[in-house]
Backbone as a chain_set.jsonl record, in Angstrom:
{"seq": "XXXXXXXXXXXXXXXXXXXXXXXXXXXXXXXXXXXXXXXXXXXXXXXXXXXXXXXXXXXXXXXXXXXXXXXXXXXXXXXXXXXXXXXXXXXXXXXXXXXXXXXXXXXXXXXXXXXXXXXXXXXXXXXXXXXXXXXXXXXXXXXX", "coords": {"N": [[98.341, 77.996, 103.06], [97.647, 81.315, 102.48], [94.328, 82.687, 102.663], [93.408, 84.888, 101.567], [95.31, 85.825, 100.076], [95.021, 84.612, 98.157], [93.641, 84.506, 94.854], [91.036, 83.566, 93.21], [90.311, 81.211, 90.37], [88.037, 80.311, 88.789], [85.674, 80.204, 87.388], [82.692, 80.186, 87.702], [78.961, 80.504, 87.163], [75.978, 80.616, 89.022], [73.948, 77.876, 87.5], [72.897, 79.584, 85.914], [74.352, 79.953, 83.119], [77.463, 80.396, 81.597], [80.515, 82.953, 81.865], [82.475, 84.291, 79.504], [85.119, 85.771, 78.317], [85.941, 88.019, 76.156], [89.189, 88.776, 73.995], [89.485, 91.942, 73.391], [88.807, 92.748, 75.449], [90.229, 92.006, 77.472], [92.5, 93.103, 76.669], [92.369, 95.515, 76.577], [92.069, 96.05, 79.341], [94.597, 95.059, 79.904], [95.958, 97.085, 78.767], [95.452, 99.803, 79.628], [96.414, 99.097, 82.407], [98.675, 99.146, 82.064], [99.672, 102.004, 80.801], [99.606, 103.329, 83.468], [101.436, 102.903, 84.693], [104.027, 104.546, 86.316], [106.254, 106.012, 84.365], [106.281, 104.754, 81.758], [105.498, 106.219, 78.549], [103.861, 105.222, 76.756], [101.937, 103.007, 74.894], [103.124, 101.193, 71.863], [102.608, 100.194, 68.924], [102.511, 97.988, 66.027], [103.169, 98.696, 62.538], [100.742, 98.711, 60.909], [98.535, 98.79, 63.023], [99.689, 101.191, 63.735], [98.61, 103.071, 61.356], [95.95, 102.273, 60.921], [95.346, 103.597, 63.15], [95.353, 106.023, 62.501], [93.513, 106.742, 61.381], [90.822, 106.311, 62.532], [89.508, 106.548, 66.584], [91.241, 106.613, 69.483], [93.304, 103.942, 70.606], [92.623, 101.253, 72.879], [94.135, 99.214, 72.733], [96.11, 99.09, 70.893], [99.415, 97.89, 70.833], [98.961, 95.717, 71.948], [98.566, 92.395, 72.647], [97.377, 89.162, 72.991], [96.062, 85.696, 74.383], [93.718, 84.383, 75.565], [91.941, 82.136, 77.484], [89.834, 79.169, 79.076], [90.421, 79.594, 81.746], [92.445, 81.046, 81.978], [94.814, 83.772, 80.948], [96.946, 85.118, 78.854], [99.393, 87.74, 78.151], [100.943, 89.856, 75.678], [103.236, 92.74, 75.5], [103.609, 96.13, 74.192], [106.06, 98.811, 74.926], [106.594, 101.992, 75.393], [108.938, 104.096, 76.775], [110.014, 106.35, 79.192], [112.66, 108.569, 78.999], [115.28, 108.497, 81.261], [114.441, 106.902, 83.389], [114.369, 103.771, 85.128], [114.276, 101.011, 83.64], [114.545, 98.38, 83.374], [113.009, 98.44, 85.82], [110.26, 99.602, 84.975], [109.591, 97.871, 83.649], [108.971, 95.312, 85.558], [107.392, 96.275, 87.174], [104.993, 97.292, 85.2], [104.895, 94.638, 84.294], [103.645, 93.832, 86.89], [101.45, 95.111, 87.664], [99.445, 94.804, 85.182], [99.318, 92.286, 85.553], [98.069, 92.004, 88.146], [95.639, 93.405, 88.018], [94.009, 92.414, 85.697], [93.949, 89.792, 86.995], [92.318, 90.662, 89.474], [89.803, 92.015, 87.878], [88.564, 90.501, 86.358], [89.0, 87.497, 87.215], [90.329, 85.534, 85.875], [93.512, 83.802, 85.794], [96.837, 84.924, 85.281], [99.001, 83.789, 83.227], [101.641, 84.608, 82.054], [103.567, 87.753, 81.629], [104.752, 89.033, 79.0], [106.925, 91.604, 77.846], [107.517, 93.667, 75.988], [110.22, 96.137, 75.028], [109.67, 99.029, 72.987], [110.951, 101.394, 72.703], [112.602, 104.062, 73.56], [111.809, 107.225, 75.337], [111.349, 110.845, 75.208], [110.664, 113.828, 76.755], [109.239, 116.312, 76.067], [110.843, 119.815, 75.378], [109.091, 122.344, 76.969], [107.247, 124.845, 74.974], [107.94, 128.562, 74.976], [105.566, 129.695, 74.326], [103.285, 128.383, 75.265], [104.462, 128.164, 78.204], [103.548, 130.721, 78.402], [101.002, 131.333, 78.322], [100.273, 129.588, 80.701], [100.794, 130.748, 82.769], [99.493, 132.997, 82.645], [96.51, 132.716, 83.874], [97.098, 132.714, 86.702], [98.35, 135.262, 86.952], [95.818, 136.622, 86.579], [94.748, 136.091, 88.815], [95.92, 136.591, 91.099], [95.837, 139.523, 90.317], [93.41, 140.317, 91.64]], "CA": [[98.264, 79.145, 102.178], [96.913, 82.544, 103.28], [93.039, 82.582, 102.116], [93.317, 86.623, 102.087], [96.278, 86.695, 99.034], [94.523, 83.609, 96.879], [93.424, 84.685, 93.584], [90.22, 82.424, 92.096], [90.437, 81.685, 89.153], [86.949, 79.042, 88.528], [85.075, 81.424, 86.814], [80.986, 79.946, 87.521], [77.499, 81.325, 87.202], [75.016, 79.32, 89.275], [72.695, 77.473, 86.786], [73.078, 80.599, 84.463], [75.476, 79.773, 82.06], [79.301, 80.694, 81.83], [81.257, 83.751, 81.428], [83.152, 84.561, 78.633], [85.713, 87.368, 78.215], [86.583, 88.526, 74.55], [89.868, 89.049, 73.711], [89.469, 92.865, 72.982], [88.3, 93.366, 76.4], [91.614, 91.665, 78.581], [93.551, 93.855, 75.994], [91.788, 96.822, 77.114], [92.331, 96.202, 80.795], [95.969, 95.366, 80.043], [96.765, 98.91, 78.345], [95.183, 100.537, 81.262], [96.693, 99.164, 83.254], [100.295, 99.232, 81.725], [99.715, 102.963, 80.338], [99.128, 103.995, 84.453], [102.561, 102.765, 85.34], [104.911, 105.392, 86.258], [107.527, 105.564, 83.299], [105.317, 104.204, 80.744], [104.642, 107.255, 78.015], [103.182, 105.398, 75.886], [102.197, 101.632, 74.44], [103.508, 100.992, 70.502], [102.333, 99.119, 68.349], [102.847, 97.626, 64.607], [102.48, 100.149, 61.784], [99.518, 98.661, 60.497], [97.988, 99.63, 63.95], [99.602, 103.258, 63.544], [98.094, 103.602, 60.394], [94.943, 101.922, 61.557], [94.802, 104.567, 64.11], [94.96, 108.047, 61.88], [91.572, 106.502, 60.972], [89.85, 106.115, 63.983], [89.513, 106.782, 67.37], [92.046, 106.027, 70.171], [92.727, 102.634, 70.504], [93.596, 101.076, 74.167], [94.633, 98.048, 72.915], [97.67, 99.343, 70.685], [100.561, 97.387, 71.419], [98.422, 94.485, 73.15], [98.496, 90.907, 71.869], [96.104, 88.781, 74.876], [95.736, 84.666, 74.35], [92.639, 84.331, 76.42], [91.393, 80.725, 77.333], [88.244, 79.227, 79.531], [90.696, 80.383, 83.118], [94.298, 81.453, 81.801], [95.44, 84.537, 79.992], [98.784, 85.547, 78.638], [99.84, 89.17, 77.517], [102.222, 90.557, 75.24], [102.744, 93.97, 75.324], [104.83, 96.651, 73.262], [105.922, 99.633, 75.651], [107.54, 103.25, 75.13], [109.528, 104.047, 78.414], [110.96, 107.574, 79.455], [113.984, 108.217, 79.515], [115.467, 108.833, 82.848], [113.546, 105.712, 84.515], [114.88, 102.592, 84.871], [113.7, 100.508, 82.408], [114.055, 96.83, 84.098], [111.431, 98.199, 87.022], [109.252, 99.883, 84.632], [108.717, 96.191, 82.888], [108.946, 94.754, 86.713], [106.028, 97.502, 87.559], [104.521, 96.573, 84.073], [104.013, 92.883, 84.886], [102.636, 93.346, 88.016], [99.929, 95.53, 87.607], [98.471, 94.277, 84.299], [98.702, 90.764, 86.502], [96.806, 92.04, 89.306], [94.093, 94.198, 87.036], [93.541, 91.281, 85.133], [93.079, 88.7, 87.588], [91.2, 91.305, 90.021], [88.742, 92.302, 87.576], [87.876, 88.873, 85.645], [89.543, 86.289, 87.844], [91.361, 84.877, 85.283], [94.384, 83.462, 85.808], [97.361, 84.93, 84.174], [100.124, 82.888, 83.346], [102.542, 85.743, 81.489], [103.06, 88.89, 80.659], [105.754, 89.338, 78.431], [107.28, 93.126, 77.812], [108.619, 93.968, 74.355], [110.136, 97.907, 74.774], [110.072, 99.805, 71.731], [111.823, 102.783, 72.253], [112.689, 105.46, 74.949], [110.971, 108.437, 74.648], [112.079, 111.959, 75.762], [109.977, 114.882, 77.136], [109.519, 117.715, 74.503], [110.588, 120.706, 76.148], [107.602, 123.547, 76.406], [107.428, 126.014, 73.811], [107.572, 129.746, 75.408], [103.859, 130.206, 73.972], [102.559, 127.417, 76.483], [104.797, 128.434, 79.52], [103.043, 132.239, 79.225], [99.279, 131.26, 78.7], [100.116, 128.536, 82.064], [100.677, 131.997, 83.642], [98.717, 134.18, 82.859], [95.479, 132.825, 85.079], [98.05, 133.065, 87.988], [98.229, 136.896, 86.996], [95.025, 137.747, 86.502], [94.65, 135.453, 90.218], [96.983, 138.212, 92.016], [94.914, 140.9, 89.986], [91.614, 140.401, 91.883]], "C": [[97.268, 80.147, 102.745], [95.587, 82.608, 102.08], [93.078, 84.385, 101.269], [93.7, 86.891, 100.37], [95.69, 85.363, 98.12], [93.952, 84.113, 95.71], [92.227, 83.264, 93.033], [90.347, 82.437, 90.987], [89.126, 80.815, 88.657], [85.886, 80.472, 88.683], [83.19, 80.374, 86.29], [79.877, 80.817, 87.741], [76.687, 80.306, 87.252], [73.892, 78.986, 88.525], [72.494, 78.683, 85.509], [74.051, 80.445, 83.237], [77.271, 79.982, 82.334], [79.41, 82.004, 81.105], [82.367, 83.453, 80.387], [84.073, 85.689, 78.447], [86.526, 87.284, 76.59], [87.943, 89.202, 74.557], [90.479, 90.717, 74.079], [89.313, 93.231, 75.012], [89.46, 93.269, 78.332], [92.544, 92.394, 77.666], [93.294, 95.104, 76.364], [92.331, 96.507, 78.422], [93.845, 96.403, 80.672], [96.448, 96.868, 79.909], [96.387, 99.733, 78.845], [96.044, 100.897, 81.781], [98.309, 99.582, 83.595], [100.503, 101.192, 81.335], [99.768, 103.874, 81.585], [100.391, 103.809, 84.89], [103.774, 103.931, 85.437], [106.548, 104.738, 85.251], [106.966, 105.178, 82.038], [105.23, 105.596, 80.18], [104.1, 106.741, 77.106], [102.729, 103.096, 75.482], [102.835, 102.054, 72.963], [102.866, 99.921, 70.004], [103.062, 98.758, 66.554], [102.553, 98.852, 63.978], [101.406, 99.618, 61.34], [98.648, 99.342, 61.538], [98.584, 101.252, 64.132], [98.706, 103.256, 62.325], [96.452, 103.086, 60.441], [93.966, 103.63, 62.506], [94.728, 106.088, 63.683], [93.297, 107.615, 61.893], [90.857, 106.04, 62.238], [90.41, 106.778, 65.65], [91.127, 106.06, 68.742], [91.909, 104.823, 70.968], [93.946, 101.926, 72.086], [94.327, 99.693, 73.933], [96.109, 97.924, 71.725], [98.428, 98.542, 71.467], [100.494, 96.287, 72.295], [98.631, 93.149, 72.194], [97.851, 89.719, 73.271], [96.08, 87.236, 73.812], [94.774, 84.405, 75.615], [92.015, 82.775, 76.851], [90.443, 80.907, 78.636], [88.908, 79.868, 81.244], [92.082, 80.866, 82.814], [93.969, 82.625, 80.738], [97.039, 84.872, 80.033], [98.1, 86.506, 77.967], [101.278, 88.746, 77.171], [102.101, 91.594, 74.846], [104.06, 95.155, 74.993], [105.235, 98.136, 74.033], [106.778, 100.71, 75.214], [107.686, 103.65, 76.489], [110.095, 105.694, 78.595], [111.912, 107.449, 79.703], [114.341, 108.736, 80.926], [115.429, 107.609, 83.572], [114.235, 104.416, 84.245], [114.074, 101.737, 84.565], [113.442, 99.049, 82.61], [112.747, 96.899, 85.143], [110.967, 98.721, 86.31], [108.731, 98.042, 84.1], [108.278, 95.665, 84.097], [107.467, 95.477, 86.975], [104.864, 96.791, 86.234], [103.382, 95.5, 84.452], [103.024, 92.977, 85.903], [101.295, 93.812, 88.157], [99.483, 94.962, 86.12], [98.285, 92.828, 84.703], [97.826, 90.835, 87.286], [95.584, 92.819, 88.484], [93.587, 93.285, 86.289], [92.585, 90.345, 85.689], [91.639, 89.335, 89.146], [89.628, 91.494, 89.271], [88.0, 90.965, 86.404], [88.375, 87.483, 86.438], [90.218, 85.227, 86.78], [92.591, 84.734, 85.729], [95.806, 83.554, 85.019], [98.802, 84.433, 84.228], [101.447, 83.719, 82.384], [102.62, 86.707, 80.798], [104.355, 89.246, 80.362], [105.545, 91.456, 77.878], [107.98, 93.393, 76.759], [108.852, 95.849, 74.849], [110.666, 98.105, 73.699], [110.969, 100.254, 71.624], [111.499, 103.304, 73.37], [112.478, 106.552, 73.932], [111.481, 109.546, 75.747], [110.809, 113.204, 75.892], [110.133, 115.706, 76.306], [109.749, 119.143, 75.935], [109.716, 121.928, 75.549], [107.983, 124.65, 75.623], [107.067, 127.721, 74.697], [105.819, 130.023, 75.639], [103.134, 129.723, 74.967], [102.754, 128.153, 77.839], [103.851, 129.768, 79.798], [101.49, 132.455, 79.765], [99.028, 130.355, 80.239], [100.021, 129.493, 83.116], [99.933, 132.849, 84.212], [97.025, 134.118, 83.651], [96.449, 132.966, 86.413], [98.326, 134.479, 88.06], [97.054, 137.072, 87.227], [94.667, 136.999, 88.188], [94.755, 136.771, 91.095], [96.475, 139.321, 91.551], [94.025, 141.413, 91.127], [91.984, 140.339, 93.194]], "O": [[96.252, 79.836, 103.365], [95.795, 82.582, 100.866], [92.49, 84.551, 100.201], [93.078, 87.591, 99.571], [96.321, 85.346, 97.063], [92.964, 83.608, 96.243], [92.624, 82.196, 92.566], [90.506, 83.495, 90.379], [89.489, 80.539, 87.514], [85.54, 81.277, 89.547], [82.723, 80.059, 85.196], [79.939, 81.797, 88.485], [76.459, 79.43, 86.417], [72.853, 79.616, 88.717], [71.994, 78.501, 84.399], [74.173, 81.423, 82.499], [77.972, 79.632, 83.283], [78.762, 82.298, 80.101], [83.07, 82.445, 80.465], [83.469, 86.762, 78.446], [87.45, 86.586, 76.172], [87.946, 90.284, 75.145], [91.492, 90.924, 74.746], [89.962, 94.143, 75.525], [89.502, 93.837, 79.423], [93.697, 92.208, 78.055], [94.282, 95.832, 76.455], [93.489, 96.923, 78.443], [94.427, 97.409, 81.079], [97.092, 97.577, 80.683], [96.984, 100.781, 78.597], [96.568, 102.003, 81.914], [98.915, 100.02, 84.573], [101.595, 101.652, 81.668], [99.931, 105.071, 81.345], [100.677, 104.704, 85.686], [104.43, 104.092, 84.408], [107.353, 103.81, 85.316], [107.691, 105.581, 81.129], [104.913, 106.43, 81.028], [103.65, 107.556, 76.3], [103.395, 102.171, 75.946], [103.078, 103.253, 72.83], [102.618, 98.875, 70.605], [104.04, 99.355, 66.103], [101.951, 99.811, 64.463], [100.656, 100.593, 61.394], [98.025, 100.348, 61.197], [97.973, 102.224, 64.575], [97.631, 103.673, 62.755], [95.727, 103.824, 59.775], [92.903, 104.251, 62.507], [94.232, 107.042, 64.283], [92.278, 108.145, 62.337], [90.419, 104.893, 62.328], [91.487, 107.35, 65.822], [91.779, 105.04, 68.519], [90.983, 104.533, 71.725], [95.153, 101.993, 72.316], [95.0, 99.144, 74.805], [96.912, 96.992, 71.694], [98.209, 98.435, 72.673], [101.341, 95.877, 73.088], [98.853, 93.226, 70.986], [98.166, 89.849, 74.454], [96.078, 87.419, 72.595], [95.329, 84.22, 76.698], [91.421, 82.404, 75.839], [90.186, 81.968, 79.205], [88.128, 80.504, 81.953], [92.799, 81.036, 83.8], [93.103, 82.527, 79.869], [97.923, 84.869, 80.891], [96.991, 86.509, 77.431], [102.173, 88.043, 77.64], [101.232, 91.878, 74.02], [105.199, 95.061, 75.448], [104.418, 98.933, 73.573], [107.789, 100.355, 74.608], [106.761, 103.588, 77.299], [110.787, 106.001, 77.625], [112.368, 106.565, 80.429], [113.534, 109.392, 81.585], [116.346, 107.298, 84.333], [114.616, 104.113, 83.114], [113.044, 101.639, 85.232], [112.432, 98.485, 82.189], [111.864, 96.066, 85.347], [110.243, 98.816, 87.301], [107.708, 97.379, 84.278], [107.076, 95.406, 84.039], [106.464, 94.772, 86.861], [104.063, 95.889, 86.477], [102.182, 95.378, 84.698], [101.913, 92.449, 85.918], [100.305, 93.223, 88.59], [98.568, 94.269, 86.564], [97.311, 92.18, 84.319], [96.879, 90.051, 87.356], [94.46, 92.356, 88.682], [92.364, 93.407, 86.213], [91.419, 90.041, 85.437], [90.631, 88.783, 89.587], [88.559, 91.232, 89.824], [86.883, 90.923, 85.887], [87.935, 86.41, 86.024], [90.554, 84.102, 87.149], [92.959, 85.799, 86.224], [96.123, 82.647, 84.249], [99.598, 84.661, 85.138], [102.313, 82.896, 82.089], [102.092, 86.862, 79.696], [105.102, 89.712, 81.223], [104.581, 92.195, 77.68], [109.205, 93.284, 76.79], [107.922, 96.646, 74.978], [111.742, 97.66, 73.299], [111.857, 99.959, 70.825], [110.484, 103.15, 74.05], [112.685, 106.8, 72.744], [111.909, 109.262, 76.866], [110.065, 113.335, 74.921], [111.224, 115.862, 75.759], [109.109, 119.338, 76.968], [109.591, 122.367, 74.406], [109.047, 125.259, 75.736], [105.893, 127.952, 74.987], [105.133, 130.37, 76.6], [102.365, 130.457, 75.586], [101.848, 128.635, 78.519], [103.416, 130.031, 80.919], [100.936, 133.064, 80.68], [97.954, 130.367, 80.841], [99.389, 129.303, 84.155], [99.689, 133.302, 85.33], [96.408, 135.139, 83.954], [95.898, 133.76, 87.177], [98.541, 134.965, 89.171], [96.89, 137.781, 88.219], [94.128, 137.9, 88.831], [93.965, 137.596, 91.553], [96.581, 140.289, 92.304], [93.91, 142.585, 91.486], [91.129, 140.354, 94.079]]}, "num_chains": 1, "name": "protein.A"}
């Protein structure tokens, strides 16, 4: 086995104690990492978490669900997809980076990341008002 592409997963601290990773905090990495994937516009979640979220701040772990143990994690994760994109490699894309962001940045070991998609989602097209103000520093540019 190539030393190079191994993955640790024996998560020690010499004579200091042991690491711990909280739940909240491999749910965060996941929706990172899943929210960076081309095609991805969005995670989903339950409505309690929409309605959760008028009241507070924006929440990265929408649409996460993380079983965390002392070297294994599993994801499950709820995704909104664009339309256009093909929708088997966005999950394919998906998996792989919230696998490697995971086990890169905690060395955990993750043993699956399941892909629930919500819903395809569609580009709003721009409202005139937008397209003219996107302009108009490009005029006054050519002014000067």
């Amino acid at each position: 086995m190539d030393l190079d592409t191994e993955v640790v997963t024996d998560i020690s601290v010499a004579e200091n104690g042991k690491v711990v990773f909280a739940p909240d905090v491999i749910a965060t990495i996941a929706g990172l990492a899943a929210s960076e994937v081309e095609g991805v516009s969005g995670l989903s979640g339950s409505v309690m978490e929409g309605i959760s979220g008028i009241f507070s701040k924006k929440n990265m772990t929408k649409g996460v669900h993380v079983e965390v143990g002392q070297e294994e994690a599993a994801v499950d994760l709820s995704i909104n997809v664009r339309y256009g994109f093909r929708i088997q490699e966005v999950c394919a894309n998906v998996q792989k980076e919230v696998k490697n962001a995971i086990e890169t940045m905690t060395s955990l070991r993750v043993v699956e990341v399941n892909v629930l998609v919500q819903s395809v989602t569609f580009d709003e097209p721009e409202k005139p008002e937008k397209k003219k103000e996107k302009e108009k520093p490009e005029l006054e540019a050519r002014v000067k």
